[in-house]
Every structure is written in structure tokens, then in C-alpha cells.
N, C-alpha and C positions, 0 to 999 in steps of 0.2 A: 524558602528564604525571603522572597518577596514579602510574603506576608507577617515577615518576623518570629518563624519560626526558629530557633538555633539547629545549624547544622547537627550537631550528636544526636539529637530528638529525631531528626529527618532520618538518619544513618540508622539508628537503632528499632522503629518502628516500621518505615518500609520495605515491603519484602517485593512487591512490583510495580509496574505501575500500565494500565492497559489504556489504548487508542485505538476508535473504534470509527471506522466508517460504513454509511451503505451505500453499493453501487447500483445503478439500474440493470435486471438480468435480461437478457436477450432472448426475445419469444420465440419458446421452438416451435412452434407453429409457423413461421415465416422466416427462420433463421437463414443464413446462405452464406458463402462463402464468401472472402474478398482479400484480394492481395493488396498489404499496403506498400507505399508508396518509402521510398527510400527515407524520405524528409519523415515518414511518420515516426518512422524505423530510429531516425535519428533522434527527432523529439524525444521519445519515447527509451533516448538512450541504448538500443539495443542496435545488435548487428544484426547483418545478416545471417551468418555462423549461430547466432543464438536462436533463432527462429528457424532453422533448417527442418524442414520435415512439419512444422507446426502449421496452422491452421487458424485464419482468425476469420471473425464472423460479425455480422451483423443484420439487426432485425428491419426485414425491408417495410413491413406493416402491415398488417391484417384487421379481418373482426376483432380475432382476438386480442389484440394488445390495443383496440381503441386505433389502429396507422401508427403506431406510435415508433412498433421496432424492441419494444420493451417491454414485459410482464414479471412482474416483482423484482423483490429486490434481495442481495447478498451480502454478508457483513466482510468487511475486509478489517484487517487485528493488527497493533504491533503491541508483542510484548517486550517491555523494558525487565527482566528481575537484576534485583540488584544485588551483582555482586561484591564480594570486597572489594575490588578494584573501583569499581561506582563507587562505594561507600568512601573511598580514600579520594577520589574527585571530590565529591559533595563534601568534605571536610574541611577540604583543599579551597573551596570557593572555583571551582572551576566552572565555565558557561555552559549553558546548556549547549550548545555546538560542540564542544566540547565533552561533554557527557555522552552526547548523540553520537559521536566517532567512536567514541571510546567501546560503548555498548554495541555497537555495529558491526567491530571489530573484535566482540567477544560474540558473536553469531547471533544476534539481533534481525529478524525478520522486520521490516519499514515498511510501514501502511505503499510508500510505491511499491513494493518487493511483492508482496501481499495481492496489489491491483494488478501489478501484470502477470504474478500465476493467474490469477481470473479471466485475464485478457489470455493469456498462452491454452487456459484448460475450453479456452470456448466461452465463454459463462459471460462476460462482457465485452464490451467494445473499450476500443483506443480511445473514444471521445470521454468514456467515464472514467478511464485512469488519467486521465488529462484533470477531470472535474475534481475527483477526490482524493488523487493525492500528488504531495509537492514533489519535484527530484530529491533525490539524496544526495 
């Protein structure tokens, strides 16, 4: 719309729309465990009760990752498709905040939702869901 497209044109041609991050992954050559801190917990929006039994880690540094803690990297995704309901938003002139809830609440995976299964499976740390992506 920003760019002067008309809503129907936006409605009838889009079928999704994807958002793509990389995070840095955590060297298993030097990987190790580490409990975080309540405030992380918090930052990071989660409870306790959600992390119960889970495992987070970080890479302390070796040859191989250069000291770094980190060797390559992993894409974290959110897919938007658009349903009728989006399509009846984007007609409507609704905000993207707006659009964002909406689709959220039609089971919308968020680039955060995304970074902390990464953070939850192991694969990165709390410091790069901080970096690449925003709260919901």
C-alpha cells in the first residue's frame, strides 16, 4: 500500500509472504551446558514451567570455531499466508500490527517463536535470539 499499490491487487495476487533470519549455531566441538538466569528467562519471555526439563547451551570456544562459541549458521522463518481473514484486513486498511495479531492468531509461527525452538533444540544461544529477533 506504501508503495501505491491498491489493496484488491495486494488481496488477489498474494498467497504469502516469508521473513527470513540467520542465527549463529553453536560449535559442537565445544558446546556445554548452562542454566540461565531468571532475568534471562524473563527477557526472553519464557517461564520456568516452559523450559522444565529443556537444556540450553553455549559455545565456550575452541580451534574450531576460531574462540568464538560459534560455527555456522541457521535460518530461522516466519511464514505469513494469507488467509481470507488477512485478505478482509488488507482491504479494510488495517496496520500492520494489526495484520501481525491477526495472523498470529491464525497459527503464524514469529521469527521470536522460530529463534527460541533454536534456543529450546540446542542449536543457539539466548544472546542470538536477542540479536534476531524482536518480542511479539
Amino acid at each position: 500500500r506504501d508503495m501505491g499499490v491498491p489493496p484488491f491487487l495486494i488481496t488477489a495476487t498474494l498467497e504469502a509472504i516469508l521473513a527470513q533470519r540467520l542465527v549463529r549455531r553453536i560449535c559442537t566441538q565445544c558446546r556445554e551446558e548452562v542454566h540461565p538466569s531468571s532475568e534471562i528467562l524473563a527477557d526472553l519471555e519464557l517461564s520456568p514451567s516452559d523450559v522444565k526439563g529443556k537444556q540450553f547451551y553455549r559455545g565456550k570456544g575452541c580451534n574450531n570455531c576460531a574462540e568464538t562459541g560459534y560455527k555456522g549458521r541457521v535460518a530461522l522463518y516466519e511464514v505469513m499466508v494469507m488467509t481470507e481473514t488477512l485478505k478482509e484486513y488488507v482491504l479494510n486498511g488495517a496496520s500492520a500490527a494489526e495484520i501481525k495479531r491477526e495472523a498470529i492468531r491464525g497459527g503464524m509461527s514469529t521469527l521470536r517463536r522460530s529463534a527460541l525452538n533454536k534456543l529450546i533444540q540446542g542449536v543457539t544461544t539466548h544472546k542470538e535470539v536477542y540479536r534476531c529477533s524482536a518480542s511479539d
